[in-house]
C-alpha positions as CSV (number, residue, x, y, z in Angstrom):
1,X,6.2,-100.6,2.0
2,X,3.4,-101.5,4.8
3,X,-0.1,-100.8,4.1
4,X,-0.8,-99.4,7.0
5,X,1.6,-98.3,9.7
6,X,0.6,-96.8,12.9
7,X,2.8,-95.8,15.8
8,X,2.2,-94.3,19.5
9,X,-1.1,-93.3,17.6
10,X,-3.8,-91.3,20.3
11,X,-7.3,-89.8,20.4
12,X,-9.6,-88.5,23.1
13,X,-12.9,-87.3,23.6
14,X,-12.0,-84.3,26.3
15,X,-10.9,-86.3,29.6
16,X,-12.0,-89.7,27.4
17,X,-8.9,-91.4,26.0
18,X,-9.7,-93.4,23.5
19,X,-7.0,-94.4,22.0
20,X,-4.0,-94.3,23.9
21,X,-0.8,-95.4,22.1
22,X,-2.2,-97.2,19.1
23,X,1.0,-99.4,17.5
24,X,0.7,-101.7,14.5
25,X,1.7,-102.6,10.9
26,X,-0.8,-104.7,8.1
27,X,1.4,-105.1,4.9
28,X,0.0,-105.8,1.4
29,X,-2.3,-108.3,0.9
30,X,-2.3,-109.2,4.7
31,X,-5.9,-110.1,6.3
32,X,-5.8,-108.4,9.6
33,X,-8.4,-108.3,12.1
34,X,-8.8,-106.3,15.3
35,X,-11.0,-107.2,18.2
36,X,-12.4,-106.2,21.1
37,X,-15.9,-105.0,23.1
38,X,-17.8,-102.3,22.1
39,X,-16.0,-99.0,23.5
40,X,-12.6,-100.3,23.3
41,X,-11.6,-97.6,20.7
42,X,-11.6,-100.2,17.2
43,X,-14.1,-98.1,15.3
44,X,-12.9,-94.8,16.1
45,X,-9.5,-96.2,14.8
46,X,-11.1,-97.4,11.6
47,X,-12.7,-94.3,11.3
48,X,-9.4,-92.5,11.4
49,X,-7.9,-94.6,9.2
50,X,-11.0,-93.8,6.5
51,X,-9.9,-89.8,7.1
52,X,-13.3,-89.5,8.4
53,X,-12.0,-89.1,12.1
54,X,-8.9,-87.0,12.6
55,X,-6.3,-88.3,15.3
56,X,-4.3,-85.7,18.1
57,X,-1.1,-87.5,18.0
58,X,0.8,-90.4,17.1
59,X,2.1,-91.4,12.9
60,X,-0.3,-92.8,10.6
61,X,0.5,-93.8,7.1
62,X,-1.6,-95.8,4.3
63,X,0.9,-96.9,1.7
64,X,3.6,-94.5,3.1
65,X,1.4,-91.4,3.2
66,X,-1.2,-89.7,5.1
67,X,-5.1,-91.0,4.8
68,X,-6.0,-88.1,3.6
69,X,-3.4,-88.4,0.8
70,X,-4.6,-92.1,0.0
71,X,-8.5,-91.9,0.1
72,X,-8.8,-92.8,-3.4
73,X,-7.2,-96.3,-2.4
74,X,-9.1,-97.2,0.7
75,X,-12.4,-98.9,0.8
76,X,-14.3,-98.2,3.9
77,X,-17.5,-100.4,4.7
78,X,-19.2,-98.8,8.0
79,X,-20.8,-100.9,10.5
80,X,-24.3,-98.8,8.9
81,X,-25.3,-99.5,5.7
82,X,-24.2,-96.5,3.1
83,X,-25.9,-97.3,-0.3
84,X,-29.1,-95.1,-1.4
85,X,-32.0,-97.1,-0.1
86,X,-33.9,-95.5,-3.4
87,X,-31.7,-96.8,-6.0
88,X,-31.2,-100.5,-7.2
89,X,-27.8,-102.5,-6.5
90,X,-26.4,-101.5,-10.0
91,X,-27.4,-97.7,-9.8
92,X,-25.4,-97.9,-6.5
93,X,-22.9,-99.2,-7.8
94,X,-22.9,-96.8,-11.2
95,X,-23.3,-93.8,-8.7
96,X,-19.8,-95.0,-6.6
97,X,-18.4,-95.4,-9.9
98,X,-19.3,-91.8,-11.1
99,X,-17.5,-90.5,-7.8
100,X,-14.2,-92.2,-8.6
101,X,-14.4,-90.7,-12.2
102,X,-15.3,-93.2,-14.0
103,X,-18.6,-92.9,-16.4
104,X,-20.3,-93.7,-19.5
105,X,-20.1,-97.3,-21.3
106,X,-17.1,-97.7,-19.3
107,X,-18.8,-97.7,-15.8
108,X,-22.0,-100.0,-17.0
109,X,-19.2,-102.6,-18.1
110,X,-16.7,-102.4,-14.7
111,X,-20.2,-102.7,-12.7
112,X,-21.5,-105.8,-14.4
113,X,-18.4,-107.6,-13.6
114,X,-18.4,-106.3,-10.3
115,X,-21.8,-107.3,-9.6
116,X,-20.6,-111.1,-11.2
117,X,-18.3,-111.1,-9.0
118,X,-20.4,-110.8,-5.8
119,X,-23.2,-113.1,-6.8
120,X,-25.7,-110.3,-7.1
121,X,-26.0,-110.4,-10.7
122,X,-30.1,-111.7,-10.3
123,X,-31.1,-109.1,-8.4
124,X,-28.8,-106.4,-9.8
125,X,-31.6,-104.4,-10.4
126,X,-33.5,-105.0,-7.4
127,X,-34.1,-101.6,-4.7
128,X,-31.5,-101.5,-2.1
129,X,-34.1,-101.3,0.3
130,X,-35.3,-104.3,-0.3
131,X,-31.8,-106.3,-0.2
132,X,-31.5,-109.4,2.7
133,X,-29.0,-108.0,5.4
134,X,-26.5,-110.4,3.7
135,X,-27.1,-109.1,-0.1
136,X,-26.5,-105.7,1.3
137,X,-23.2,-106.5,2.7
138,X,-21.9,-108.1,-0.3
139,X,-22.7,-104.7,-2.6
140,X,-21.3,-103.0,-0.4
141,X,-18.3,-105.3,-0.5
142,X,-18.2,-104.9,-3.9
143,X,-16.8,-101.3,-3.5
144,X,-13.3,-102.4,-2.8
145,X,-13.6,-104.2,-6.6
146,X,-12.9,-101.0,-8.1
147,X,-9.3,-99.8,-9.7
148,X,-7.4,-98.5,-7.6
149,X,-8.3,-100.0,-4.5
150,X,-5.2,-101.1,-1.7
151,X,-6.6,-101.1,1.7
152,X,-10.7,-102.8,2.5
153,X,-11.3,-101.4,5.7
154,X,-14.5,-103.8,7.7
155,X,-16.2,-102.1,10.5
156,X,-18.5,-104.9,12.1
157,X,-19.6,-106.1,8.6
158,X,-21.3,-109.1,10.0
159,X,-23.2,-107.5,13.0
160,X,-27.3,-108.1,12.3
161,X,-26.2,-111.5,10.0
162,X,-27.6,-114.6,10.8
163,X,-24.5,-117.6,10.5
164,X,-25.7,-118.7,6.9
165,X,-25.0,-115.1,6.0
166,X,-22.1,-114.2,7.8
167,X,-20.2,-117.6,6.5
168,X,-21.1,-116.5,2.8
169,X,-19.8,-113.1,3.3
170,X,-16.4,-114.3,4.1
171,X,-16.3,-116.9,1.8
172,X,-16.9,-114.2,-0.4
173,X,-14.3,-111.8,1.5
174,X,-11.4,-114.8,0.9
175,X,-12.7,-114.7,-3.1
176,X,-12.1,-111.3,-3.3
177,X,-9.0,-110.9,-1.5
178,X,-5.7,-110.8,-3.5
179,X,-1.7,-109.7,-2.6
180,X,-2.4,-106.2,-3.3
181,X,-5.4,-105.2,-1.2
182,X,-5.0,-105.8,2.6
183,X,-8.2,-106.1,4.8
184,X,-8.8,-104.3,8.1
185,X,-11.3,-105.9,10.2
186,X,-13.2,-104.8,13.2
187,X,-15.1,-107.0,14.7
188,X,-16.2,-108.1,18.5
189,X,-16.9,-111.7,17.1
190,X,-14.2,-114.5,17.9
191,X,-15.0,-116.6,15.2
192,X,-14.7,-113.8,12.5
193,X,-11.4,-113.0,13.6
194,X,-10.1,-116.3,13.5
195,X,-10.7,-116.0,9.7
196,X,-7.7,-113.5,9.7
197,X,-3.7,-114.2,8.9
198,X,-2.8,-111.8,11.7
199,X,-5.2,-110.6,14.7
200,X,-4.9,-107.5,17.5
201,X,-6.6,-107.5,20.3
202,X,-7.5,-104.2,22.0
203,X,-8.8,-103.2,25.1
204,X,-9.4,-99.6,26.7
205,X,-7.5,-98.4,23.7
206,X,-4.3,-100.2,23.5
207,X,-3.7,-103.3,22.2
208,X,-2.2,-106.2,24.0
209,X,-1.4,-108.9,21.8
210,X,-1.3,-109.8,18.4
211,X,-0.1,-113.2,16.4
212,X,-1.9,-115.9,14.6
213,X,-5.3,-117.0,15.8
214,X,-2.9,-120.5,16.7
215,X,-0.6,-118.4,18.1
216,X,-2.6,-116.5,20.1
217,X,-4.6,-119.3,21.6
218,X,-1.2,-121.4,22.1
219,X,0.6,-118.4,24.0
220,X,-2.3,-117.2,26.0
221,X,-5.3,-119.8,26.7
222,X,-3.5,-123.3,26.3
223,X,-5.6,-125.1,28.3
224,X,-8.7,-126.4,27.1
225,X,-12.2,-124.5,27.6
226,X,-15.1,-126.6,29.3
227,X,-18.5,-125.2,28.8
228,X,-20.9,-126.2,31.8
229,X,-24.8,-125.4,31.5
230,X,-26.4,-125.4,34.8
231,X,-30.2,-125.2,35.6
232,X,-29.2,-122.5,38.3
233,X,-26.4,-119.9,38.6
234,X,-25.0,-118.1,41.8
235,X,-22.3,-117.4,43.9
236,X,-22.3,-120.8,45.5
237,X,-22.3,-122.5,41.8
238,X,-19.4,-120.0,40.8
239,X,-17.5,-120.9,43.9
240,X,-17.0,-124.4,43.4
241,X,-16.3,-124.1,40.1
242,X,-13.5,-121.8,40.4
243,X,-12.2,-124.8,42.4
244,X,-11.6,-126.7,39.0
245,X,-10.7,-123.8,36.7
246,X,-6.3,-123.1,36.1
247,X,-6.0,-120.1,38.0
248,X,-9.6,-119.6,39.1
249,X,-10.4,-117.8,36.5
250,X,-14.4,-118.5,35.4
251,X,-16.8,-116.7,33.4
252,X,-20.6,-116.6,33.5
253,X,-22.4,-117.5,30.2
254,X,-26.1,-116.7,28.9
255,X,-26.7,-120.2,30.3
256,X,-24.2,-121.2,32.7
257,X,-20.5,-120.9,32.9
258,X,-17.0,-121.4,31.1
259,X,-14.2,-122.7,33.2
260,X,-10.3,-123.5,32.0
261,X,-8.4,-126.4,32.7
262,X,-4.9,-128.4,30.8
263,X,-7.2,-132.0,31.0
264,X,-10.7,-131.1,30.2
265,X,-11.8,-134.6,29.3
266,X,-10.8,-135.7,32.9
267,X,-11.9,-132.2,34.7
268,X,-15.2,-132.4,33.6
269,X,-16.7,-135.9,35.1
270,X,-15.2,-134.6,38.7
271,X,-16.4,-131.1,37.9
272,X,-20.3,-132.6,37.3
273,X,-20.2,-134.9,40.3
274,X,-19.0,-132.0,42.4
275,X,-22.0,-129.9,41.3
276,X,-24.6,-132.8,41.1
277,X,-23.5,-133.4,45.4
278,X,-24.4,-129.4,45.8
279,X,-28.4,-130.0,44.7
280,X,-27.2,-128.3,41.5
281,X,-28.5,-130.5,38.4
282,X,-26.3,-129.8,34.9
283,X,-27.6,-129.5,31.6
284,X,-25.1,-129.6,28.9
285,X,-21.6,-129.6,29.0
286,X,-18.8,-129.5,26.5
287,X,-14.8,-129.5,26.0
288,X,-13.3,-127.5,23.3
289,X,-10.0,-126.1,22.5
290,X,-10.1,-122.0,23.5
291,X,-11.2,-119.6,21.1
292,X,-9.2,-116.1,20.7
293,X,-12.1,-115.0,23.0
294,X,-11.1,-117.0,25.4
295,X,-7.5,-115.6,25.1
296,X,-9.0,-111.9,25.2
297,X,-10.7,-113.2,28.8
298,X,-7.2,-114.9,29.9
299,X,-5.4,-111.3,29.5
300,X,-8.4,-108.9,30.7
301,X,-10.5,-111.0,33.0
302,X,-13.5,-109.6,30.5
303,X,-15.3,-111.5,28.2
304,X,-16.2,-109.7,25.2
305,X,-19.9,-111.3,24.7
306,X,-20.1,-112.6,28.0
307,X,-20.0,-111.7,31.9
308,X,-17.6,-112.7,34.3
309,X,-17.8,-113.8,37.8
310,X,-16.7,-111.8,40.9
């Protein structure tokens, strides 16, 4: 049976559509990510899924039944922190318990191996409120721990972590994980979905591929990405640029530009010496194999972090 199933699934806000034929299938213990730019329609899917948001039309099914039917099996972690800011990590924790029946001697002994298991057993009875961004997270992680869990939905758990935090929260996400709870991610972030076994990409509301990260990158961006840093930007710099890149496709970067081509390592010296005859001097430059962000910008002609040149 799939964990989660969704076919021809919509949702509008009035004239909005936001999700606008929504078709895809995690089975058990299957790490799947979904990505795309802020408004693309992820967290108003994960929010459906949750039963918090209810859809017009379309099937959805956790474990063969409605959400509605399954809440008592899904874990949802919000992009906004939900713990009581008042109470320590372990009262948290005892509270969620409470909710899901359980109580006593019996909920003080499930929670201290829970908190083990997250690496917050030091500052198990520290205040919420005065958790790192990271220690938050992994509490709040810690709710899919409990019985009964099947389906750990992620909604931007990493937004707001610094890299040192956001690698230990998936290292901790991959400890966790096990053939009978599937994760749901939602992220905007390349490299966290390249962490999955299966990834979606979505983009005003549909999604338009899905595979492997390998897959993905191999089917979609096979040439290799050349980052190019340039002391100034502009039409002109764009313009010869686009000159190198397969396809002309280019897209502008905080500090300069990202250009595609199948030989990068010989592109680039021509590239430089093209730029260095216009008057415009380069600052760093780098070849690397494509990233599923760069696959999202191959199929869209939008970057999801970055702008693209007209």
């Amino acid at each position: 049976m799939h964990s989660i199933f969704a076919q021809d699934l919509k949702k509008s806000y009035g004239d909005q559509k936001v999700l606008d034929g929504i078709n895809l299938t995690v089975e058990d213990g299957e790490f799947y990510a979904l990505m795309g730019p802020n408004g693309s329609g992820k967290s108003t899917l994960s929010s459906i899924m949750a039963s918090i948001t209810k859809y017009d039309s379309g099937i959805l099914e956790i474990h063969g039944k409605t959400p509605e039917q399954t809440r008592e099996m899904i874990a949802y972690i919000p992009q906004e922190n939900f713990s009581i800011p008042q109470l320590s990590g372990r009262e948290n924790l005892i509270y969620f318990a409470s909710v899901l029946g359980i109580g006593g001697q019996d909920a003080r002994d499930l929670v201290k191996q829970i908190i083990k298991k997250v690496g917050l057993t030091a500052d198990a009875d520290k205040q919420f409120s005065r958790y790192s961004g990271g220690m938050k997270k992994r509490l709040e992680l810690a709710t899919a721990l409990f019985p009964g869990v099947r389906v750990l939905i992620l909604d931007e758990p990493t937004t707001g972590l610094d890299p040192a935090a956001r690698r230990d929260f998936f290292s901790l996400l991959k400890n966790i994980k096990n053939d009978q709870t599937s994760i749901f991610l939602i992220t905007h972030f390349g490299s966290d979905a390249e962490s999955a076994s299966k990834v979606g990409l979505i983009h005003q509301g549909k999604i338009i591929a899905e595979g492997t990260p390998a897959t993905l990158c191999m089917q979609y961006a096979p040439e290799e990405a050349i980052t190019i840093e340039t002391a100034v930007q502009g039409k002109d710099c764009g313009a010869i640029l686009k000159v190198f890149s397969n396809e002309q496709k280019i897209a502008q970067t905080p500090n300069g530009y990202r250009i595609y081509a199948f030989d990068g390592g010989q592109v680039l010296p021509v590239v430089v010496k093209a730029l260095n005859q216009a008057g415009i001097t380069v600052n760093r430059t780098e070849v690397a194999k494509p990233t599923l962000e760069d696959v999202f910008f191959k199929l869209t002609e939008h970057r999801i972090q970055e702008v693209q040149i007209q």
